[in-house]
N, C-alpha and C positions, 0 to 999 in steps of 0.2 A: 146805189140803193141796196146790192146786194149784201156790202157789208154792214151796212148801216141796221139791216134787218138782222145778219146773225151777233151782231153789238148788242140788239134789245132783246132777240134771246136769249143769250147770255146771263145777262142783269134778269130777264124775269125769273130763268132755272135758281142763279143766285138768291132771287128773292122770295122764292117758293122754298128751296133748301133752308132757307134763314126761318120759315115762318114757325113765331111760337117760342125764339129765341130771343125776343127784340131787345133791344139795350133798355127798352122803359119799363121792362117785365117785373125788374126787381127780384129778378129769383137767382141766387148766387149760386156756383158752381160747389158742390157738399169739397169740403179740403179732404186728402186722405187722414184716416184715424190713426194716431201714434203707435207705436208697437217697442215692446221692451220685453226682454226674456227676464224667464224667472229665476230661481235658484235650486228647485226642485233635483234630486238626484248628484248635486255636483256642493251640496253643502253639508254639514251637521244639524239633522233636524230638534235633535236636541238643545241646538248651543242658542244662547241667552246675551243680550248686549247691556252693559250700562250704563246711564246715564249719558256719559262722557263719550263711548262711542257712537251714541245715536246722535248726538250736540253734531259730532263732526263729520256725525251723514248727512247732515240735513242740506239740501240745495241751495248752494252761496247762491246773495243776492244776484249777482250778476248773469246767472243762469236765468233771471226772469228777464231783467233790460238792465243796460249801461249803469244807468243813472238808481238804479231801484236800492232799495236801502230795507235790510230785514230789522224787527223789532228785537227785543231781548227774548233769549230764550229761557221756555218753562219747563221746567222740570217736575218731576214725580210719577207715581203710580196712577194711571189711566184707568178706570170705570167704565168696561165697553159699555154698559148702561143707555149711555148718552149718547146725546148728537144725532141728529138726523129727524127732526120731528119732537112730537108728543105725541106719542098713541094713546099716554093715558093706561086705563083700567077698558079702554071702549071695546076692546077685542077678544076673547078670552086664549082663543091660541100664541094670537102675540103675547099675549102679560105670561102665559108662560115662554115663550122666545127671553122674553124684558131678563125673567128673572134667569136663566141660565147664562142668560148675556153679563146680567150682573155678577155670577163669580170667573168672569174668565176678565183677570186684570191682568195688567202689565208695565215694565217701566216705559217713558214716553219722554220723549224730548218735542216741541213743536214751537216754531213762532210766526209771524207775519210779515211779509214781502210787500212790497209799496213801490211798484214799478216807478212812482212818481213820490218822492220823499215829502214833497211839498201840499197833495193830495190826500188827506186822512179823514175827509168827508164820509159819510157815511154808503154815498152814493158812489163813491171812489173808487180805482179797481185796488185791485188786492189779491195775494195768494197766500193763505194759511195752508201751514204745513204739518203735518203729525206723523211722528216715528214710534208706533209700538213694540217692543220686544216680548217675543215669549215662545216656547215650545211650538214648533210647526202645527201640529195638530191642533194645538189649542188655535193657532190662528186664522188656521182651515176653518174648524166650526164655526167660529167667530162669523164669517162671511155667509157660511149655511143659513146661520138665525137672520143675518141680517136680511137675507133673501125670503126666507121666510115670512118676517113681521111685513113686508112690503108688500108680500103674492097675497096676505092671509086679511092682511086688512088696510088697503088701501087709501081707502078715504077717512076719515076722522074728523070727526067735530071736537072742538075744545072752545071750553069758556075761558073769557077771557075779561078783563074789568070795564071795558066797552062794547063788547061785543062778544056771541060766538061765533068765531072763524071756522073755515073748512081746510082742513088741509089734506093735499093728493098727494101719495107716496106714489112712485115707479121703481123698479130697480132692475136693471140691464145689465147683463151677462157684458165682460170685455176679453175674449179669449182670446188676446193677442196681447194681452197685458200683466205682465208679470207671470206667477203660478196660478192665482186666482185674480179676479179682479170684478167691481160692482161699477157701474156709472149710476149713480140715484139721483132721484130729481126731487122736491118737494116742490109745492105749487098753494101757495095759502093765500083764499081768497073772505071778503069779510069786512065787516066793518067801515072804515076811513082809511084805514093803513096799508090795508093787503088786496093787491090786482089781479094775483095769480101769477106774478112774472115768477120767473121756475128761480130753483136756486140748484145747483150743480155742486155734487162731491163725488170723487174717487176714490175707492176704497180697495185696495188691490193686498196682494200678499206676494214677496218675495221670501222664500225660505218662514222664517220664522218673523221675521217682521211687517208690520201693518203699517202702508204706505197709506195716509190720508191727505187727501189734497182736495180744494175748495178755490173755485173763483167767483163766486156767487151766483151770478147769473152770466160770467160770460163762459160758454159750454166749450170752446175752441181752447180758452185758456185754459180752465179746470183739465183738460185732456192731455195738452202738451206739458205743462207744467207735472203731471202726474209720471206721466213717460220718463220726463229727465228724472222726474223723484226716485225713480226705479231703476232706472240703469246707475244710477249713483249709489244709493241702496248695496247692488249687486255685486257693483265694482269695490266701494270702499270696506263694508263691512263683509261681505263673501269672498272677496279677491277673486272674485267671476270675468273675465273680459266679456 
């Protein structure tokens, strides 16, 4: 009997220490957050890439899975302008962020990763990649405004041909990533089309270059995929181990 009895304390310490962890809980254990050094200090903050070097920075498919298969790559002169929203004319501190945003251009190589080659749904995963070059500092500010547009005016309505949608900026500091680095969410709800389910980009800075990386809505991938974009970044085009 006597063991019998310290058997079921056992199991109930066991199951008091367990409580609020249960297996039906659904609440996953947070993964650690990627980390990749910058190039700050140990490159030419000056120095500028072309075309063709940033083509052969970009993160081979197989860096995302086995089987994943990258699109063609695009070329040209980038329009920090863009991406990440419509703020519109709604804010007046952003529309001046918009337009200083708009003369800091750069060349850009970027394309699209398809973990699943056979998957090009629109619902499908995916990792779009973008490589900007330009003067360090210019790529530093770059990050400033864009942190700015997102503290200064968050929320945003825009018309739309069905509907006016709402959409929620955020943007998060990542200071284990790169020299600088953004994790931004947008969140657009409205209409028929939009839930609010988030959409995830990274937007980091090694040296003089602007690491953009997008999984849409998976935030695990958009993180890791971002890290390797960076240490590759680091390694290929600064010869940084």
């Amino acid at each position: 009997m006597r063991g019998r009895g310290a058997g079921c304390a056992v199991a109930l310490v066991m199951l008091l220490a367990g409580c609020g962890e249960s297996a039906d809980s659904g609440e996953r254990t947070p993964t650690e957050r990627p980390t990749a050094a910058g190039a700050d200090g140990r490159a030419d903050p000056g120095k500028v890439f072309t075309e063709a070097e940033l083509t052969a920075a970009l993160l081979p498919a197989k860096a995302i899975g086995e089987k994943a298969r990258a699109s063609e790559t695009s070329l040209g002169l980038f329009d920090l302008r863009f991406g990440g929203g419509d703020w519109g004319n709604a804010c007046e501190p952003p529309s001046r962020a918009r337009v200083e945003l708009g003369r800091l251009r750069g060349t850009s190589a970027e394309n699209t990763v398809r973990p699943d080659p056979r998957a090009v749904s629109d619902g499908d995963p995916y990792v779009s990649q973008r490589l900007v070059s330009m003067p360090a500092e210019r790529a530093g500010r770059y990050l400033v405004l864009r942190k700015q547009l997102h503290d200064s005016c968050s929320s945003v309505v825009v018309d739309t041909e069905a509907a006016p949608v709402t959409e929620k900026h955020t943007a998060q500091k990542l200071p284990d990533l790169g020299d600088d680095a953004l994790l931004e969410t947008l969140r657009t709800t409205g209409g028929d089309e939009y839930d609010g389910t988030p959409h995830y980009e990274v937007e980091a800075r090694v040296g003089g270059v602007l690491v953009i990386v997008s999984a849409a809505a998976d935030k695990e991938l958009t993180l890791s995929a971002a890290a390797k974009a960076v240490r590759r970044v680091r390694t290929e085009l600064y010869n940084v181990s």
